[in-house]
N, C-alpha and C positions, 0 to 999 in steps of 0.2 A: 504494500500500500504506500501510495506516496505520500510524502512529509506535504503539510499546507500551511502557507504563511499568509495571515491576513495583514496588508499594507495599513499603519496606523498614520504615519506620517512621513513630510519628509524634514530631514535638518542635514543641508549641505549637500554636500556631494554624495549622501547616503539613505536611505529608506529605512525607517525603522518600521519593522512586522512583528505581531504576534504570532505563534508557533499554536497549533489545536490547545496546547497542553497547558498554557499561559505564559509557557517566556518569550521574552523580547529578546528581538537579535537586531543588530543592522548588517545591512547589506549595503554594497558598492553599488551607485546607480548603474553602471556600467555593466554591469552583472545580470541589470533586469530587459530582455531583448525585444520588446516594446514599448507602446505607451503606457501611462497604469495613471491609476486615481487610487485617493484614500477609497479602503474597502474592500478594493480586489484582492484576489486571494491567486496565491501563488502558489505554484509548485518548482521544485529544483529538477531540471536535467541539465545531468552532468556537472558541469563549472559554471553553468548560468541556469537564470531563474525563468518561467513565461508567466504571464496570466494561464488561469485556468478560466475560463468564459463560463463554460456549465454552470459551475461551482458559485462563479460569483454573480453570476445573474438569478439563479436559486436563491442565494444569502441575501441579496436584495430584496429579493419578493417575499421570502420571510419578516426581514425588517418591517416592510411596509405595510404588511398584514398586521402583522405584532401592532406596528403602531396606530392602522387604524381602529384593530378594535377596543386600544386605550382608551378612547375618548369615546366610544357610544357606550350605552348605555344599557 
């Protein structure tokens, strides 16, 4: 199973991700081989990182669910 790194932020020349498991790592942007937003979630092949699309477009649609049924009633 591959390791997933959700994007929390960036600071500098580097991305800091949370790991499933709760720790923080940073990573070299350089390292990530396209574009990315806070959110997305990553997986590692090999020496560099990609989005995983499936994954984070799921985890979004959870959020968003999550969040609308906060406020009804």
């Amino acid at each position: 199973m591959e390791e997933k790194y959700i994007i929390d932020r960036v600071e500098g020349n580097y991305v800091i991700v949370e790991k499933e498991n709760g720790d923080m790592y940073k990573i070299c942007i350089e390292n990530i081989e396209s574009n990315f937003n806070e959110g997305d979630i990553l997986i590692k092949k090999g020496e560099y990182f990609e989005i995983d699309k499936k994954f984070t477009l799921n985890r979004k649609k959870q959020i968003n669910d999550s969040m609308k049924n906060m406020w009804e009633e």
